[in-house]
C-alpha positions as CSV (number, residue, x, y, z in Angstrom):
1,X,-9.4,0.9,-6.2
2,X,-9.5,-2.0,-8.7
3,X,-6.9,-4.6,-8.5
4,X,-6.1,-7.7,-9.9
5,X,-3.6,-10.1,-8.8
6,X,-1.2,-11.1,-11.8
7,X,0.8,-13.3,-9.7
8,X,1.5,-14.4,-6.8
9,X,3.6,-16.2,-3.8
10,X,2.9,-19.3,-4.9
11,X,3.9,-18.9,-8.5
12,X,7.0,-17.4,-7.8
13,X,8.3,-19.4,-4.3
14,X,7.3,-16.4,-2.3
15,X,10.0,-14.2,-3.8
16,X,7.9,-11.6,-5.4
17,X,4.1,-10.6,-6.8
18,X,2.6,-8.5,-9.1
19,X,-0.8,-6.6,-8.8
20,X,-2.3,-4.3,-11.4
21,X,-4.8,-1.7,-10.4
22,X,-7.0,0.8,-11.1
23,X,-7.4,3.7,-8.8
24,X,-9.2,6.9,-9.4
25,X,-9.1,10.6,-9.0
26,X,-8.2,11.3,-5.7
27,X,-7.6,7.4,-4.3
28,X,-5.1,7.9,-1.6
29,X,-3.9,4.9,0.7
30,X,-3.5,4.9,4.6
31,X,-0.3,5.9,5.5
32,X,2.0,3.0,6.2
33,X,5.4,1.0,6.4
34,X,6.0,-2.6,5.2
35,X,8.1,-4.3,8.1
36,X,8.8,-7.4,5.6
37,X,8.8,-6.1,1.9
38,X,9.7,-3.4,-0.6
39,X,6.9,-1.9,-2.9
40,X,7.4,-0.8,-6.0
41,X,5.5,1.2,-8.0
42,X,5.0,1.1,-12.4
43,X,2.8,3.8,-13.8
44,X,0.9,2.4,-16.8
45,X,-1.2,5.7,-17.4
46,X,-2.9,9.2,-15.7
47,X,-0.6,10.2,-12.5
48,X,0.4,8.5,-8.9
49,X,1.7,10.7,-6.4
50,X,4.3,9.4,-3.8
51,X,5.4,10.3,-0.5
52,X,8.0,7.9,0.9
53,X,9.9,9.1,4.0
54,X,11.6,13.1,3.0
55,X,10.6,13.0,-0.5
56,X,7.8,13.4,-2.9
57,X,7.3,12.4,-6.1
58,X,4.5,12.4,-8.9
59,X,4.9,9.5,-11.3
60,X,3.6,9.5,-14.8
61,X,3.0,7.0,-17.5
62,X,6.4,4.6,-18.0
63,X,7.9,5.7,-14.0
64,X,9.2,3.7,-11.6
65,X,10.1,3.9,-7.7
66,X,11.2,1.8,-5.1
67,X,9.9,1.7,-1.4
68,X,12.2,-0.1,0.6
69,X,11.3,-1.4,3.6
70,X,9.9,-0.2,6.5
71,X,9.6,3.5,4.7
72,X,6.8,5.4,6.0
73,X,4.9,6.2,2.6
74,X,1.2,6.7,1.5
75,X,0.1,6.9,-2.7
76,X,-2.8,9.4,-4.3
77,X,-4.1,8.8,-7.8
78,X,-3.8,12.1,-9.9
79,X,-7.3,14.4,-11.1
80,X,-7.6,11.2,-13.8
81,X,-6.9,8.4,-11.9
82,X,-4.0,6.0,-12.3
83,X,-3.6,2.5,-13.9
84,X,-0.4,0.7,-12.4
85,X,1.7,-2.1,-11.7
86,X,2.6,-3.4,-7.8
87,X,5.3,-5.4,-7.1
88,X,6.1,-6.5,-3.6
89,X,9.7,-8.3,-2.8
90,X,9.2,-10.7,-1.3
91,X,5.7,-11.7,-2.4
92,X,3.1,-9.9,0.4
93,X,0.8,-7.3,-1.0
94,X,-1.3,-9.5,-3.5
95,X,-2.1,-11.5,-0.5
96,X,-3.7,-8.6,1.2
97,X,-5.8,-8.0,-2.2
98,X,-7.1,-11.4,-2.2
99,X,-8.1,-11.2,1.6
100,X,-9.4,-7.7,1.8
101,X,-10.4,-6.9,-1.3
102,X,-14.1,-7.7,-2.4
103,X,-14.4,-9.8,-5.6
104,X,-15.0,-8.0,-9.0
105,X,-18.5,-10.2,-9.6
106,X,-20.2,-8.8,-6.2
107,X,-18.2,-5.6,-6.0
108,X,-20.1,-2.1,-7.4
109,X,-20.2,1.6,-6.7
110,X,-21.3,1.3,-3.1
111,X,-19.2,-1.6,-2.4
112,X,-16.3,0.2,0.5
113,X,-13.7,-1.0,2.1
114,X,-13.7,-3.4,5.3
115,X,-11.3,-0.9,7.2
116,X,-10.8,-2.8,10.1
117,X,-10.2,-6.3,8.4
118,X,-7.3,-4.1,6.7
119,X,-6.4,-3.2,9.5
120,X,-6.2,-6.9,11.0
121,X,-4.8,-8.3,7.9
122,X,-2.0,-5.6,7.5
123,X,-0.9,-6.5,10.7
124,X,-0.8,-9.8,10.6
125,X,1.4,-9.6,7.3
126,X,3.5,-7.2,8.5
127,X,2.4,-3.6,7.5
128,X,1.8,-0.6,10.1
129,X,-0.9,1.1,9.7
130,X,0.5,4.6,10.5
131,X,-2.5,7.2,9.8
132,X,-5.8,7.9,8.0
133,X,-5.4,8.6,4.3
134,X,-4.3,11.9,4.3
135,X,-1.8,12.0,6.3
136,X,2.2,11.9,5.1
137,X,5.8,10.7,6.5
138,X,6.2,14.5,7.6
139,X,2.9,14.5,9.8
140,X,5.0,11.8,11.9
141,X,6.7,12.6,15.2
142,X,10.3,10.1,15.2
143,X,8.6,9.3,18.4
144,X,5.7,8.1,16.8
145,X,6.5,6.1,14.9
146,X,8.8,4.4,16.8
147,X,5.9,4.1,19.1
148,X,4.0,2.4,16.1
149,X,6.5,-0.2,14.9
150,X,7.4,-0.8,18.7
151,X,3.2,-1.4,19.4
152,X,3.3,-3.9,15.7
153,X,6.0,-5.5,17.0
154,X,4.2,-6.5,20.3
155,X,6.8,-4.8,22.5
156,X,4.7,-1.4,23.0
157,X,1.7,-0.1,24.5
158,X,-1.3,1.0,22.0
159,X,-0.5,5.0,20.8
């Protein structure tokens, strides 16, 4: 995935940001849950499919959806990719861009994701990391992932 950070936390007093990306065919993310923001999600082109809690949805060029928080929910880019809008209330994702991602000037083809500074960095701003890509809110025991918020809020054991 591509993304660019339009704005930020410090633009707008922390209370929202807005990242634009680039994802292609296929490009799913980890399933998760944002303890301290909403997501939501503008298609600008090609096709983002959505699983957030019960329901699935494909958007297309011009749709929107809201994730609020602490909604199980994981995002695949359609056969042609997808170019879309993030924005996080209050402001949250575009600081895991700038600290995960790898710049545009050093990035290429082979450049892949640091999965376990995700991992650390999700947690520290709040996300949990609730399976691999792949996996969906229905894959999830209620058990589970009460065990997984419980473990992110340091009052469980590890899963």
């Amino acid at each position: 995935m591509r993304a660019t950070v339009l704005t930020g936390a410090a633009e707008t007093d922390g209370r929202f940001d807005l990242v634009e990306s680039r994802r292609p065919p296929g490009a799913m993310t980890p399933l998760h849950l944002h303890r301290r923001c909403e997501e939501r999600f503008w298609v600008a082109s090609g096709e983002l499919a959505v699983w957030a809690g019960d329901t699935h949805q494909v958007l297309r060029s011009g749709d929107y959806l809201n994730v609020p928080m602490g909604v199980p929910h994981t995002v695949r880019a359609g056969d042609e990719g997808c170019h879309a809008l993030t924005i996080t209330s209050p402001a949250g994702f575009a600081e895991l861009v700038a600290r995960v991602g790898t710049a545009a000037a050093v990035a290429d083809d082979s450049t892949e994701l640091d999965v376990e500074l995700l991992a650390r960095v999700s947690a520290e701003l709040g996300d949990v990391l609730l399976g691999e890509p792949g996996a969906l809110p229905a894959d999830l025991s209620a058990g589970a992932l009460e065990a997984a918020v419980e473990q992110a809020n340091g009052r469980g054991a590890p899963a």
